[in-house]
ZARODREN-470877 format. One record per residue (C-alpha): x, y, z; residue in one letter. Coordinates in steps of 0.05 Angstrom, whole numbers, plus 5000, padded with zeros to 4 digits. Example, Ala and Ser with C-alpha at 12.3 -4.5 7.8 and 13.67 -1.06 7.14 Angstrom:
2
- east	north	up	res
- 5246	4910	5156	a .
- 5273	4979	5143	s .
END
This chain:
350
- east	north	up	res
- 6816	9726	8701	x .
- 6769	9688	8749	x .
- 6742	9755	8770	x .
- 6726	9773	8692	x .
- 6688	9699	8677	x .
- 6646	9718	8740	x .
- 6627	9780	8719	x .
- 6613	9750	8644	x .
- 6572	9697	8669	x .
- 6529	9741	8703	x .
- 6522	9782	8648	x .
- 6510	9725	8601	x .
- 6455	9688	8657	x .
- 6412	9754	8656	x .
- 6417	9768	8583	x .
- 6388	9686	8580	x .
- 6333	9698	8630	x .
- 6270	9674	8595	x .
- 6298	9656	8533	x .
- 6260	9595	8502	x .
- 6316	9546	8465	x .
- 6300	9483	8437	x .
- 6341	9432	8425	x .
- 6335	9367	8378	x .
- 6389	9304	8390	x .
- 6398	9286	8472	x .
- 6460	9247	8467	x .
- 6524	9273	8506	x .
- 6524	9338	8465	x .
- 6455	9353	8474	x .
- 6445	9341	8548	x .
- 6505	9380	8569	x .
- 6483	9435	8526	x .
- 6417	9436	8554	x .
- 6444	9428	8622	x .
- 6484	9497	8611	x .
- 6430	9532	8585	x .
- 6385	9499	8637	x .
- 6434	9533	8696	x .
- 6436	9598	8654	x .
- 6363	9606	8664	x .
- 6339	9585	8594	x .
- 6271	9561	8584	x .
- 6292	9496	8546	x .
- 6254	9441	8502	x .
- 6284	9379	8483	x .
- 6268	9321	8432	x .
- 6303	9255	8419	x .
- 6282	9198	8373	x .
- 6308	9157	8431	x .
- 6246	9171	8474	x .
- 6237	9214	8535	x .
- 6281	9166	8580	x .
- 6349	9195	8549	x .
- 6342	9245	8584	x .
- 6314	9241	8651	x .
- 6371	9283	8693	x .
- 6360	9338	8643	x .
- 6278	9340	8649	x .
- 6290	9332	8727	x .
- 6329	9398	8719	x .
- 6279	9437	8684	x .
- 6274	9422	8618	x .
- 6213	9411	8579	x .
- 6201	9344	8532	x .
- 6165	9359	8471	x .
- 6136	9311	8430	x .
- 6164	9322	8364	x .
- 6220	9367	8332	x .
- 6162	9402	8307	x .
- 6141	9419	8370	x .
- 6208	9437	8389	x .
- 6209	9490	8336	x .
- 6148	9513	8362	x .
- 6159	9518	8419	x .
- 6221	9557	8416	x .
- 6218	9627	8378	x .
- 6295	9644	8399	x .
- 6335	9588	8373	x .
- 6326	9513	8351	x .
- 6400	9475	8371	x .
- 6406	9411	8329	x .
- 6461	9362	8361	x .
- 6460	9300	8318	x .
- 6511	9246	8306	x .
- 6504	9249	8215	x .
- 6491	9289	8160	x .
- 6428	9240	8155	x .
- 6411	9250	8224	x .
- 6399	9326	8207	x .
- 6374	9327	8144	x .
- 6310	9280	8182	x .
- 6303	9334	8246	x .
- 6299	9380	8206	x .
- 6257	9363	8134	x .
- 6219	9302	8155	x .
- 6148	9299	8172	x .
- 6139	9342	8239	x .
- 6214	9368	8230	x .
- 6244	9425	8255	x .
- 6228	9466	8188	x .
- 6152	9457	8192	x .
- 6149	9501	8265	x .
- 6213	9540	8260	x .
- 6188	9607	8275	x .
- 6206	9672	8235	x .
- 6263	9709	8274	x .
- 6286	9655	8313	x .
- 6360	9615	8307	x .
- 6375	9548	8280	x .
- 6442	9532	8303	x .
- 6478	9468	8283	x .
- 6517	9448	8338	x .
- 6538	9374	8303	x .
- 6597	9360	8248	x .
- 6569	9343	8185	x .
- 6568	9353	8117	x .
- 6584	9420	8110	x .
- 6554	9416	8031	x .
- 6489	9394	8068	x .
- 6479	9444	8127	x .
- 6488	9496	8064	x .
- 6424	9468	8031	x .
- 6381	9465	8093	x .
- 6411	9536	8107	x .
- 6368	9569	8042	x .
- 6309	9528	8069	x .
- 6315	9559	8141	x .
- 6330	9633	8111	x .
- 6262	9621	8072	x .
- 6219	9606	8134	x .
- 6245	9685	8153	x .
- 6296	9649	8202	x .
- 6375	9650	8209	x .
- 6421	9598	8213	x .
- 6491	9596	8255	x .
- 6539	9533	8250	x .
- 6573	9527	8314	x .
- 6618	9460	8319	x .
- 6634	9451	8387	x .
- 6711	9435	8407	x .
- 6757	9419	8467	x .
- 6721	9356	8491	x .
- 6667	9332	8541	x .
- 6694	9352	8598	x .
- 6697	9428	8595	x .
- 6634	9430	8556	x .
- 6601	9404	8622	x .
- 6647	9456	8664	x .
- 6623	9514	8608	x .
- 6681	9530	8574	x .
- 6684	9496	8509	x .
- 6711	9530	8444	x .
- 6659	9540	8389	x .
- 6676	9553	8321	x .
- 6616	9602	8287	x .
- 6596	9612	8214	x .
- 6545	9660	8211	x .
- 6530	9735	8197	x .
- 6560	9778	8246	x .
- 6491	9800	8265	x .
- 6463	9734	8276	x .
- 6527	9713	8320	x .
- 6518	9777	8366	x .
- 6445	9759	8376	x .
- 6464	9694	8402	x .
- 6529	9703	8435	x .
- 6495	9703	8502	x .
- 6467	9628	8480	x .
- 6538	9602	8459	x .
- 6577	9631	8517	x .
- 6535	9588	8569	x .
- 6573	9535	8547	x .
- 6635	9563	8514	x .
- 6697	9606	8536	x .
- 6720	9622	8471	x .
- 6681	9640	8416	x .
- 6721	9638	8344	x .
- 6678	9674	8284	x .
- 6698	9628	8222	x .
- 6675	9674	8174	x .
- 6626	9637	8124	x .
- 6575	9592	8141	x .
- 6595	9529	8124	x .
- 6678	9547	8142	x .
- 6670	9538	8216	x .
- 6646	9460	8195	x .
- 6703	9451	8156	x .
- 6763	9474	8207	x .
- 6720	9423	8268	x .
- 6732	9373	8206	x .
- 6808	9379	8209	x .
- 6813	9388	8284	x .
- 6789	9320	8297	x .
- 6831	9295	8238	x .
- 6901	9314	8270	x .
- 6864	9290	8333	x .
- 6854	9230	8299	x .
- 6915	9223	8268	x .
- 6954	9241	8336	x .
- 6925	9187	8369	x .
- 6949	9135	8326	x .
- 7019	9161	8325	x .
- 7002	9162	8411	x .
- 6985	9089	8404	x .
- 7060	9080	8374	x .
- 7096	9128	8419	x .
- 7072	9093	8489	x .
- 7079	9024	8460	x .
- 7153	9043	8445	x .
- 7163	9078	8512	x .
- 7129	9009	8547	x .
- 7184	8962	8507	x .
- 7243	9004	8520	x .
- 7229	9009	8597	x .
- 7215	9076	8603	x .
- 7172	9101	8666	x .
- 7116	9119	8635	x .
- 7087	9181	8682	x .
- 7158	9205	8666	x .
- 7142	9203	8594	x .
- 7082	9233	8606	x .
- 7102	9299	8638	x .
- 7166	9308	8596	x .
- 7126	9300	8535	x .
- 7082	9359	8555	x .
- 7140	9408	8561	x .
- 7168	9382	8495	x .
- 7150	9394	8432	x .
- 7126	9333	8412	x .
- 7055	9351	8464	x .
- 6985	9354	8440	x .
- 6914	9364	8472	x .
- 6904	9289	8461	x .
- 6968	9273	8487	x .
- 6954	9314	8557	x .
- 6876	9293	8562	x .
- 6877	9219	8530	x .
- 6950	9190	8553	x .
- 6929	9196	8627	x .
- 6852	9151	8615	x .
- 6898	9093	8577	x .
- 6945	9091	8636	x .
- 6889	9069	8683	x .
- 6868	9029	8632	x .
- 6811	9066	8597	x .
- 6803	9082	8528	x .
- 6740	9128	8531	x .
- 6755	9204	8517	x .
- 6676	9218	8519	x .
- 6678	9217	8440	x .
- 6665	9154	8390	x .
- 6708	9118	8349	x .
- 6649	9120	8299	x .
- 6649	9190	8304	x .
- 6718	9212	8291	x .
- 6714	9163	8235	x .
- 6656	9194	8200	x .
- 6690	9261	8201	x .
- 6758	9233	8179	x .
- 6706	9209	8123	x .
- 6685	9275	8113	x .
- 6737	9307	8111	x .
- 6776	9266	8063	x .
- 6716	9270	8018	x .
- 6732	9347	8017	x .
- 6805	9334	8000	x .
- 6779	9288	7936	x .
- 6731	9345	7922	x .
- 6794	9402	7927	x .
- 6844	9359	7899	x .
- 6885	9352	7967	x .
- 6933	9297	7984	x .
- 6896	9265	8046	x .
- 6952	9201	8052	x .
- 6966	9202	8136	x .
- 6889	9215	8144	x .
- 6871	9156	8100	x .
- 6922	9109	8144	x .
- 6891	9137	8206	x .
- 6824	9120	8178	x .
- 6839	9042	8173	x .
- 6869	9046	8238	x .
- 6808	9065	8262	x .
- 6774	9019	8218	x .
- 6812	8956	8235	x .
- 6807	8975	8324	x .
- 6729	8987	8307	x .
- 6722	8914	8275	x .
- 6764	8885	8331	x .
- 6725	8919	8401	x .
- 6662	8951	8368	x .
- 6649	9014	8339	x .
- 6619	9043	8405	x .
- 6687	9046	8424	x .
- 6718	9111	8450	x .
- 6757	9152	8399	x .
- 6834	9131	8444	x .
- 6820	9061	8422	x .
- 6871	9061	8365	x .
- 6929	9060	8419	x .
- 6888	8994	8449	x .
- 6903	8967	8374	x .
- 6964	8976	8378	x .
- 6990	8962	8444	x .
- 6958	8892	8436	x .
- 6987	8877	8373	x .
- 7049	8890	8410	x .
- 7033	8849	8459	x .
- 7036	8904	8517	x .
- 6995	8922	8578	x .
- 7003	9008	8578	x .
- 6973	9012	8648	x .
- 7001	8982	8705	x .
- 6978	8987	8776	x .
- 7033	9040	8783	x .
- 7000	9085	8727	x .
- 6927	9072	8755	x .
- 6946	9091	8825	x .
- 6984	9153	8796	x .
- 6921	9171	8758	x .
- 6875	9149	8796	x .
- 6838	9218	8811	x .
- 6858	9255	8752	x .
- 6826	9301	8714	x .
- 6831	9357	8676	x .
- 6800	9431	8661	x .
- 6824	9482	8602	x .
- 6835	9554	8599	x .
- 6840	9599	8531	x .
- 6904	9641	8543	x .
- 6932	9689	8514	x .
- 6895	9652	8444	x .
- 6922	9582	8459	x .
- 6881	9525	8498	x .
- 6916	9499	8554	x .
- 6904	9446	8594	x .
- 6902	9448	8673	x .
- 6917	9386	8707	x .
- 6881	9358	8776	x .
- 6891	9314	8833	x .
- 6965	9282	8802	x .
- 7036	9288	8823	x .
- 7062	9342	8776	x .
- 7140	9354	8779	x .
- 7145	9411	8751	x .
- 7094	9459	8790	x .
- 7089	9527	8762	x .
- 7125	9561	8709	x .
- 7189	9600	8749	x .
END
């Protein structure tokens, strides 16, 4: 209830009071993780390779720029969040010269909020546990949006002692929090969440190009789809942006494509058949090559509809969606998905 995520957020603000956090990678992850924590009331430190102009908004609102991951680590004796967009990209935070190991502080928290290589976070795991600190992954999913609204769904690997230490941290930013059991598990299922995201949006691309040819309206085909069974999280948050016209679901092509990479690297490893996720993977390939690979993760249905020949949005669908947006709640175990500011015929459930 509304009532209970007040009362929890209270809770969870004064347990965060004064904590010192530090946090390594200020891309979209980073900065609206440090902008929870920020309203929280976490003393937060934040590093990018980028430079210190990354992240203006977020220094504006409190937090401290440091001038190193080093310092970072230093600087932060409760946890060290790494948010990074490789497996490379962490293994330099955290080993290279001023890194994140040479001030992490004994008793404090790395937690690895990025996908990567699950193989890899393992290794620097033993290196972190010999500096007399812990280590938590925590992949982060459920989208941009509600991890700026504070109520993402993490997925935790860590010792049940070091997750109930930092609960407080996580649930600044996350309504659910889903213990994995083993570190390195919690990597793994994020790995094949954004694979059957990947591979759903592919089979999208093909669904609304069909629906365009045969003449069918296309908000229609958007609401009946989400009471049928054929509905998915990327159908209800991604088919709305491509019908006015956008193709930008606040995640990278690049980065669904390096953990479809990942991930079928694990299936060669366990001997799984990984044939839809391979097709996906060219999709994704080929629509990269075409726009750029800084294009939004929705940009296989772009493919698609233009090698169809089809224009998905209309000025119909724009004006329809216009306004919309959405928010999620975890009910009853399931993530749902709360629609705003559209026409929706169905209303409640009667």
């Amino acid at each position: 209830s509304s009532q209970l995520q007040i009362r929890l957020h209270i809770y969870t603000s004064a347990t965060m009071a004064g904590m010192r956090v530090g946090i390594v990678g200020m891309g979209r992850l980073g900065s609206a993780v440090a902008g929870n924590l920020l309203r929280g009331g976490a003393r937060v430190t934040v590093y990018d390779l980028a430079g210190p102009s990354v992240c203006t908004g977020i220094r504006d609102a409190g937090a401290t720029w440091a001038r190193s991951a080093r310092e970072v680590a230093e600087q932060s004796p409760d946890a060290v969040i790494t948010a990074l967009p490789r497996p490379e990209h962490v293994t330099a935070a955290m080993e290279a010269d001023n890194g994140i190991l040479e001030g992490l502080q004994a008793g404090s928290t790395w937690i690895e909020h990025s996908t990567t290589d699950f193989e890899n976070t393992l290794r620097i795991k033993e290196k972190v546990e010999g500096r007399g600190a812990h280590a938590m992954e925590a992949p982060l999913t459920g989208g941009m949006t509600v991890l700026k609204q504070g109520k993402m769904v993490t997925l935790v690997g860590a010792d049940a002692e070091v997750l109930e230490r930092n609960r407080p941290l996580l649930a600044m930013s996350c309504q659910r929090i889903v213990p994995c059991g083993p570190f390195g598990h919690a990597t793994i299922v994020k790995l094949l969440s954004n694979m059957l995201c990947a591979v759903n949006d592919v089979a999208m691309g093909e669904a609304m190009v069909l629906a365009k040819k045969s003449g069918v309206d296309m908000k229609l085909m958007f609401d009946a789809i989400r009471v049928s069974s054929g509905n998915s999280f990327c159908w209800e948050t991604e088919v709305p942006l491509v019908l006015r016209g956008s193709y930008e679901p606040d995640f990278a092509a690049e980065l669904m494509v390096k953990d479809m990479d990942l991930g079928i690297a694990l299936g060669k490893k366990h001997g799984a058949p990984m044939a839809f996720m391979g097709h996906a993977m060219q999709v994704y390939e080929q629509a990269m090559a075409k726009y750029g690979k800084e294009q939004g993760s929705t940009i296989p249905v772009r493919l698609i509809a233009d090698n169809a020949r089809v224009e998905l949005a209309d000025e119909k669908s724009k004006e329809q969606f216009a306004k919309w947006y959405y928010s999620s709640v975890v009910d009853k175990g399931s993530f749902q998905i709360l629609h705003h500011d559209m026409e929706n015929p169905f209303g409640e459930a009667q």
